[in-house]
Backbone as CSV, one residue per row, in Angstrom:
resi,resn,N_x,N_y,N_z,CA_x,CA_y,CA_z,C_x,C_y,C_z
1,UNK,9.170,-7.858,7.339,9.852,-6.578,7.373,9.933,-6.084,8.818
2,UNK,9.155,-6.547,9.627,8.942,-5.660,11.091,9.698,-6.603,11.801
3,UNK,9.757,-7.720,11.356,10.657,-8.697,12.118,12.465,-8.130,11.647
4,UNK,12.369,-8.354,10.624,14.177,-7.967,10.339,14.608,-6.380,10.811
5,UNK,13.435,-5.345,10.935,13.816,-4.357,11.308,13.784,-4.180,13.168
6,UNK,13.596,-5.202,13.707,13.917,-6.185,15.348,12.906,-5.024,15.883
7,UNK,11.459,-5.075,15.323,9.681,-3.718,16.151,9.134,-5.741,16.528
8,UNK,8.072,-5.423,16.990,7.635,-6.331,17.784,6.169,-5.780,17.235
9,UNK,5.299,-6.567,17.500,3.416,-6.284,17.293,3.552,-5.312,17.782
10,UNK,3.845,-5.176,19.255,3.322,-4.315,20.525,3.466,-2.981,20.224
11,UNK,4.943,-3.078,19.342,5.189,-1.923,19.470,4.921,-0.900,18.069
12,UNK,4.474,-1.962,17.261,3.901,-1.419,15.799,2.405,-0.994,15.969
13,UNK,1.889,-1.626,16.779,0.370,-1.460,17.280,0.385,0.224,18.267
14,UNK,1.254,0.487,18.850,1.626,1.657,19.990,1.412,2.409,18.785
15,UNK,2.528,2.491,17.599,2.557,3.384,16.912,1.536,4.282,15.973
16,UNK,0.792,2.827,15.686,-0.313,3.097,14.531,-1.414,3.075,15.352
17,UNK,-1.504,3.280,17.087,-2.899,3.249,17.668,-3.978,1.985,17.410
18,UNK,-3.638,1.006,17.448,-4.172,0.322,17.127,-3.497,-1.154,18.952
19,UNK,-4.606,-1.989,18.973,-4.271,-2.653,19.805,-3.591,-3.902,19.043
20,UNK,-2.700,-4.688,20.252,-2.002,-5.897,19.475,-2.410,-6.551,18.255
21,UNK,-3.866,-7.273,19.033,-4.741,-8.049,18.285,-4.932,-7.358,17.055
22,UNK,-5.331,-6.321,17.079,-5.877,-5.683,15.856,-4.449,-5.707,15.108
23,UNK,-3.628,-4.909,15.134,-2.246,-5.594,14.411,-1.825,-6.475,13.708
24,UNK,-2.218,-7.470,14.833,-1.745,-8.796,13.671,-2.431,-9.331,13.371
25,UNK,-4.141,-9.356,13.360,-4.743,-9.334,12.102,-4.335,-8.465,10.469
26,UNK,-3.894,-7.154,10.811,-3.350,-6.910,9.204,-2.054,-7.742,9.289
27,UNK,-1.805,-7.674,9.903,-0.404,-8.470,9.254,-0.193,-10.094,8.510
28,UNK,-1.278,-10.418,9.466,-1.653,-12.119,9.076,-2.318,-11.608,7.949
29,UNK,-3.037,-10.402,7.094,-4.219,-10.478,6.280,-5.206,-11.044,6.687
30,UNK,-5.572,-11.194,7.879,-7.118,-11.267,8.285,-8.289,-10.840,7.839
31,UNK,-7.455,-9.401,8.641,-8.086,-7.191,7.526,-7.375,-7.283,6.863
32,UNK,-8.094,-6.427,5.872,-7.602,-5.525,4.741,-7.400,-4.413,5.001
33,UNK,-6.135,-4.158,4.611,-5.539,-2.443,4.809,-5.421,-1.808,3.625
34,UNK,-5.878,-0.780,4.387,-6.363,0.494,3.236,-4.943,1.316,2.976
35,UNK,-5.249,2.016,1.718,-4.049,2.821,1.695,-3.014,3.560,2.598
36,UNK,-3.935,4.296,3.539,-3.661,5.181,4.580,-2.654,3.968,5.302
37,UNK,-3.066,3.012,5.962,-2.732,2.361,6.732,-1.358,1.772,5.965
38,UNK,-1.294,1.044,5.484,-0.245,0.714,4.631,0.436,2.054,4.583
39,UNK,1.022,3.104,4.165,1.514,4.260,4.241,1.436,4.705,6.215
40,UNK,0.888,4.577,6.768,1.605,4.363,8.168,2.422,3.295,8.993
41,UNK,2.227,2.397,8.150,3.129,1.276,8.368,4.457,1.583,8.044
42,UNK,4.585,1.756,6.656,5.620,2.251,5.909,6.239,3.347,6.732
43,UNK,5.620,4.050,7.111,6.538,5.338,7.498,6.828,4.722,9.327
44,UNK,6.197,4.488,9.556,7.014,3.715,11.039,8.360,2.859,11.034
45,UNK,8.240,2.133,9.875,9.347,0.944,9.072,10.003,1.674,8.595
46,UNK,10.242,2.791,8.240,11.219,3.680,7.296,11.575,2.835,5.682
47,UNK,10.063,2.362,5.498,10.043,2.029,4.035,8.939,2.102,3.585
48,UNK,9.559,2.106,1.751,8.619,2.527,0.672,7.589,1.162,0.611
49,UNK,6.338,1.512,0.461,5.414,0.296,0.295,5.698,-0.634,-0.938
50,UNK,6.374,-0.468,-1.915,6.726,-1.587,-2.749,7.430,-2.133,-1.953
51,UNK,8.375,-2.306,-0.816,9.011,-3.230,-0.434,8.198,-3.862,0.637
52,UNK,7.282,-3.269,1.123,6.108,-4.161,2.294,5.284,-5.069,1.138
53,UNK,4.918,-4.856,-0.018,4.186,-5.019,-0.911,4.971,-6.272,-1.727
54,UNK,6.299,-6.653,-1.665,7.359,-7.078,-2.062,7.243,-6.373,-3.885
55,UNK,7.714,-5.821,-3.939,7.197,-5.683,-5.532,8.655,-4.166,-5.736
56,UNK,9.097,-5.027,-6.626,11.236,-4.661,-6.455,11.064,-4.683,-8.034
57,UNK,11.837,-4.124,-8.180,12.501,-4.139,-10.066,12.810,-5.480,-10.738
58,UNK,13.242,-6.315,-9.542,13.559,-7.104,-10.267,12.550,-7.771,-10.555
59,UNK,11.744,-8.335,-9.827,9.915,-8.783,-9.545,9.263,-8.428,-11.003
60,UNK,9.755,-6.873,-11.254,8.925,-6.365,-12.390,9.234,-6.602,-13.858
61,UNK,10.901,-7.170,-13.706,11.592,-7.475,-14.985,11.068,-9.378,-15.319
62,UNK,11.006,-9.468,-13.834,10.634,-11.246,-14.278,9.200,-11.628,-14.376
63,UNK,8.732,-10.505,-13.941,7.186,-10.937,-14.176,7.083,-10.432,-15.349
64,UNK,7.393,-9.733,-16.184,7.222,-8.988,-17.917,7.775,-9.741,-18.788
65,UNK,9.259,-10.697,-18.639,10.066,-11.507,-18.941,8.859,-12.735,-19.259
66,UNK,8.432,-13.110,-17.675,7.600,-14.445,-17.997,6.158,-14.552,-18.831
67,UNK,5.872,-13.079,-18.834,4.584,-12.835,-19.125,4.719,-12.352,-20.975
68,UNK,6.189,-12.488,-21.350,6.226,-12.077,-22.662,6.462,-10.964,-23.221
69,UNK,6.355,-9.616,-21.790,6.002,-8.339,-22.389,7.633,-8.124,-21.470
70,UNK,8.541,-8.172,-22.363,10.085,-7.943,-22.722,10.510,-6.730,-22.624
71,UNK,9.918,-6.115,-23.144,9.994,-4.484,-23.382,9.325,-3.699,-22.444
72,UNK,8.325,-3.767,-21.474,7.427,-2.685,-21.195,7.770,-3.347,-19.618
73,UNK,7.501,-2.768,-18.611,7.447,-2.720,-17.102,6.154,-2.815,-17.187
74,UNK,5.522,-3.721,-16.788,3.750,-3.391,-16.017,3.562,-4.428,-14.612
75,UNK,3.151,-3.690,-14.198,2.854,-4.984,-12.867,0.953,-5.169,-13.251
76,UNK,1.020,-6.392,-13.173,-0.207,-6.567,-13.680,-1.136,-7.934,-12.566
77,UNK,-0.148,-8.131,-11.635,-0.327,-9.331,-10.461,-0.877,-8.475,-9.283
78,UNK,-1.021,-6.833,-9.039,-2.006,-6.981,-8.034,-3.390,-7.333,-7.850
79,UNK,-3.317,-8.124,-6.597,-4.447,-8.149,-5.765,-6.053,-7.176,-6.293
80,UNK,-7.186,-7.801,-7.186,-7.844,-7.295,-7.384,-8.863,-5.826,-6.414
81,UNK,-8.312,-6.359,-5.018,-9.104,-5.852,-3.985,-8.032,-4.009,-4.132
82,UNK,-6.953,-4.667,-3.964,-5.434,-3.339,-3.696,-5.620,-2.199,-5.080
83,UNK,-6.285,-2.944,-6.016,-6.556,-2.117,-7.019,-8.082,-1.198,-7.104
84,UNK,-8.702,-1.759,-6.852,-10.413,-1.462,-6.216,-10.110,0.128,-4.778
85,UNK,-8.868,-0.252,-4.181,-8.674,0.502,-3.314,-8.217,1.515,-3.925
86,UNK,-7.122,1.500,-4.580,-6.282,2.773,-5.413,-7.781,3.369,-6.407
87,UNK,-8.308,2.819,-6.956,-9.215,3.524,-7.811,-9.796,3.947,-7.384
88,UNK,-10.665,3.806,-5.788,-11.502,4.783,-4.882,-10.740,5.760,-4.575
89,UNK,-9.773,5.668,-4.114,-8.858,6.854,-3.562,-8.769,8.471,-4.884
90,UNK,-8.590,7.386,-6.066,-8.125,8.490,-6.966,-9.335,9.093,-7.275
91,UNK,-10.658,7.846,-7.489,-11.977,9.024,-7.947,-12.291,9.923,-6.352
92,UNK,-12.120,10.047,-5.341,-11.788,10.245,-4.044,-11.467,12.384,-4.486
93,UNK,-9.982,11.221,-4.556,-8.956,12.913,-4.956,-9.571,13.949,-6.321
94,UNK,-10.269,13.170,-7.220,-10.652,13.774,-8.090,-12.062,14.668,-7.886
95,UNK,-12.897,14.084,-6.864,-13.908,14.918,-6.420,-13.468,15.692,-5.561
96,UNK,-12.763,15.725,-4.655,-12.130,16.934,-3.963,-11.552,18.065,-5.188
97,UNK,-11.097,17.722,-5.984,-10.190,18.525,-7.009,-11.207,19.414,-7.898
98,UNK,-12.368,18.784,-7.788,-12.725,19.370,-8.871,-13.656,20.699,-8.005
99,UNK,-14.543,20.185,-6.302,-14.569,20.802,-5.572,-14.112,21.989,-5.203
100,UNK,-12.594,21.748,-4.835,-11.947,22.912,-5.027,-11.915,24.028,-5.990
101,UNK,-11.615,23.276,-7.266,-11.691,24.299,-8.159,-12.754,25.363,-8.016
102,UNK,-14.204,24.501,-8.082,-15.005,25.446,-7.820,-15.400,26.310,-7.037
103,UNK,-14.465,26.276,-5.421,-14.322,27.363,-4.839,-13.764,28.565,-5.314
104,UNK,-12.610,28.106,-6.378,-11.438,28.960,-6.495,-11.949,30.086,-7.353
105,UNK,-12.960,29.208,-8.315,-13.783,30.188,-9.385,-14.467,30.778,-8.826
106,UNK,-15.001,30.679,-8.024,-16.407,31.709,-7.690,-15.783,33.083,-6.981
């Protein structure tokens, strides 16, 4: 994606503060990138992370197609780790939330 959109390491690394090297280790998947990061990528690229992620409609019709489930959309092929990440984040947001609340009450 950073190649067809004609950014260079150097200059994806400038953006996200990060040095070359460190760069294209996420990019090779060396590191693992966390949500945040992935969502600054994206917004430097002027794209939605399903398309860094490759994961398109059509992806979702042929993986449900092959998998039998005809009827229903599920993506069910991520990366055990990418999912481990989203579920920290949300129990994350949910202790802040509930935090809050209890400011709001008192």
């Amino acid at each position: 994606m950073r190649e067809f959109k004609g950014f260079s390491q150097d200059y994806l690394a400038s953006e996200l503060s990060l040095s070359q090297r460190q760069y294209q280790r996420l990019e090779s998947g060396a590191q693992d990138m966390g949500i945040t990061r992935l969502e600054e990528i994206c917004k430097v690229l002027e794209v939605a992370p399903s398309e860094i992620l490759g994961i398109d409609e059509k992806y979702v019709i042929e993986n449900c197609t092959n998998s039998g489930f005809g009827h229903g959309f599920t993506i069910n092929n991520l990366p055990e780790q990418l999912i481990a990440q989203y579920q920290a984040q949300i129990q994350q947001l949910k202790e802040e939330v509930a935090f809050l609340r209890g400011l709001v009450e008192k």
